[in-house]
N, C-alpha and C positions, 0 to 999 in steps of 0.2 A: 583796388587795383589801379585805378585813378592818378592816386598821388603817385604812387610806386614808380608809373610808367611819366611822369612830370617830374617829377626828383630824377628820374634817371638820366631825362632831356636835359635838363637843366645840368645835371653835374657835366655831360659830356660837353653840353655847350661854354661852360666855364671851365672846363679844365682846358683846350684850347680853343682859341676862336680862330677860322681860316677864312681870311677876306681876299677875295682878286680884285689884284690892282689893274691901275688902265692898263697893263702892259698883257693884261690876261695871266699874270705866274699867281700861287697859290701863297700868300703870305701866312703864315704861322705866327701867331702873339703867344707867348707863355703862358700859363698862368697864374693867377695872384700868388700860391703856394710857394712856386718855381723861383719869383721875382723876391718873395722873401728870405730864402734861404740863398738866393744871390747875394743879397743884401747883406745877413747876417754874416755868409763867412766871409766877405771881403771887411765887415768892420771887426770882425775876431783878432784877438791875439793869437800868436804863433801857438801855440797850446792848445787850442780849439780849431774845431773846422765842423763846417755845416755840408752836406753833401744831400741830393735831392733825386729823387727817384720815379724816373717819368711814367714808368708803369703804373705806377700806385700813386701820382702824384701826392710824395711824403716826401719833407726834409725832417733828417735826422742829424742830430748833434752828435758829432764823433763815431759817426758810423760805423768807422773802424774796431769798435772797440763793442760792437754786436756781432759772435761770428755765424748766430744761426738768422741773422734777418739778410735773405735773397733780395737781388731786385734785378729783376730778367733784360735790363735796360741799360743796367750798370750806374752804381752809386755817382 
């Protein structure tokens, strides 16, 4: 139960990290998943597209073209 509840810490703290800055506002960093599938679809060709799913932190390739995968956050 150990790890369970350390994996769990762990994912939520990498999926995003919120640091206050001197001004006291709540900064948001992405994370690594998010920054990669930025990556990929701005180096895609017109024909592909990478789209990224912040509920579930997933990027899917051409997600258009899954029509029973949701994401309650919007592709």
């Amino acid at each position: 139960m150990n790890k369970f509840a350390f994996a769990l810490a762990f994912y939520a703290a990498t999926s995003y990290a919120q640091v206050v800055d001197e001004n006291g506002e709540v900064v948001i960093t992405p994370s690594p998943e998010c920054m990669y599938c930025r990556r990929m679809d701005l180096n895609s060709g017109f024909l592909v597209s990478y789209s990224y799913c912040a509920q579930s932190d997933e990027c899917l390739m051409d997600a258009w073209n899954y029509i029973n995968r949701d994401c309650q956050s919007g592709w």
